[in-house]
C-alpha positions, 0 to 999 in steps of 0.5 A: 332496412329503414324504409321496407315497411313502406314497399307496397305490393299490390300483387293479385289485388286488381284485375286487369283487362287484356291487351288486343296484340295478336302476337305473344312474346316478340310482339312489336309495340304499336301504342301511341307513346313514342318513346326513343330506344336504348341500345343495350351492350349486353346479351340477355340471360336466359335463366338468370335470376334478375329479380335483384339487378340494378337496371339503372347502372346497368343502362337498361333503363333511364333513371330520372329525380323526383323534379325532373319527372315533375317537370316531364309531366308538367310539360305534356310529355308522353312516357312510361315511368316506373317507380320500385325499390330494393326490398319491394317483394313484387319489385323482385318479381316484376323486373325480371320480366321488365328486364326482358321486355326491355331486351327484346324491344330496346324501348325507353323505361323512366325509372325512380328507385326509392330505395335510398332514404333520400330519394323516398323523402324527395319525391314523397315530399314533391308529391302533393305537387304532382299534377297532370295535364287533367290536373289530377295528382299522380300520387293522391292520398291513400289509405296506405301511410305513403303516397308513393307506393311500388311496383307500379306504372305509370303511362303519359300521354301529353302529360295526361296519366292514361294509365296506371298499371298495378302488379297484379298476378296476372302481370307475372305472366310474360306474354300478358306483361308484355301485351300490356306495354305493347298496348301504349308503347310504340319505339322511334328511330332515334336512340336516347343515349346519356352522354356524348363521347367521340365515337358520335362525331359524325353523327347528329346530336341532339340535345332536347331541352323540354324547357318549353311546350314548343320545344316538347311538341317539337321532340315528339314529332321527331320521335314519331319521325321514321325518316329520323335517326338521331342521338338524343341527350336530354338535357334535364336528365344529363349533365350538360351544358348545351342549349336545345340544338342539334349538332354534328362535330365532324361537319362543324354544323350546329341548329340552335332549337328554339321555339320557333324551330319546325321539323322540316328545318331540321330535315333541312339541316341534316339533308 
């Protein structure tokens, strides 16, 4: 394939200090990156070979453009983001157990699959203009011939990069995987969902515009709001034609968000 030369393992090259949750495999996530959570409409596998499964058609994760993680950053949000490929050796390693940890905690991944050549030259072109909250560049010059490079995680905390997780050996062991994610990730009550379809009806909607700091500053407490249980579209990442609102169809009820809108508005308008 013309771009596997490019697929970067970092396996076994940087060690990694431990995570402090007590439990192992069934451990709750209770970092301080809320994230939405997935609901998945499949049952996990024990014994299948995951290393080459496409998450993103499957929806285990949330895939995500190169301009659309830009502006994520750019507008403070927290996340955990994933960049792999196809032909990437340590990607076939390490997605079966993000596959795993995905079914057993439902938390909200943003993934970036190079493997396309287009979507390699997209984000290696946007590159250089990568910066985050601490004006440091996500993906600096190597010594590597790429910028972008797999399998390698990235946590954002007010779109500040806190972490970047290598694939190092140490990571191929479930119970260490996921005491590391447990370590930052924490899931809300509201659930990301792609789009909109009439079984929803009933239910609010809300359409999250991240256009603004306001507007992000005001999802984060949603996602960090346990007495909150919403559908959640992100217009940025959705093809959608909605303004930031929150709407229930069968109510005919709608709450435009704007920059002024406060969390107990919406509690308002949903109670």
């Amino acid at each position: 394939m013309k771009f596997k030369k490019k697929y970067l393992s970092f396996l076994a090259i940087i060690p990694l200090m431990m995570s402090s949750c007590a439990n192992n495999l069934m451990c709750n996530p209770h970092g301080d990156i809320f994230t939405p959570y997935l609901t998945i409409n499949e049952e996990y596998k024990n014994g299948y070979d995951y290393s080459n499964y496409n998450m993103e058609r499957h929806n285990l994760v949330k895939s995500v453009t190169a301009y659309s993680l830009k502006q994520m950053i750019d507008q403070k949000e927290d996340f955990c983001f994933f960049v792999h490929a196809d032909e990437c050796d340590g990607c076939q390693k390490t997605r079966p157990l993000l596959i795993k940890y995905i079914y057993q905690t439902n938390l909200v991944i943003y993934t970036y699959d190079i493997t396309p050549g287009d979507n390699f030259e997209a984000i290696e072109s946007l590159a250089p203009s990568i910066i985050d909250a601490n004006g440091d560049e996500v993906f600096p010059k190597t010594t590597y011939t790429t910028r972008v490079n797999t399998p390698l995680f990235y946590f954002f905390k007010d779109g500040v990069l806190t972490h970047k997780q290598f694939v190092t050996s140490n990571m191929l062991n479930y119970s260490f995987f996921s005491k590391t994610f447990d370590k930052y990730l924490s899931k809300s009550t509201s659930e990301l969902i792609n789009e909109y379809n009439e079984s929803y009806n009933s239910q609010y909607v809300y359409y999250y515009d991240n256009s603004s700091f306001a507007k992000v500053d005001l999802y984060k407490e949603i996602v960090r709001d346990s007495s909150l249980s919403l559908k959640i579209i992100r217009n940025d990442t959705c093809d959608v034609t909605y303004k930031s609102m929150i709407r229930n169809e069968s109510l005919n009820k709608v709450l435009e968000i704007t920059d002024e809108t406060t969390l107990d508005d919406i509690k308002t308008f949903i109670n």
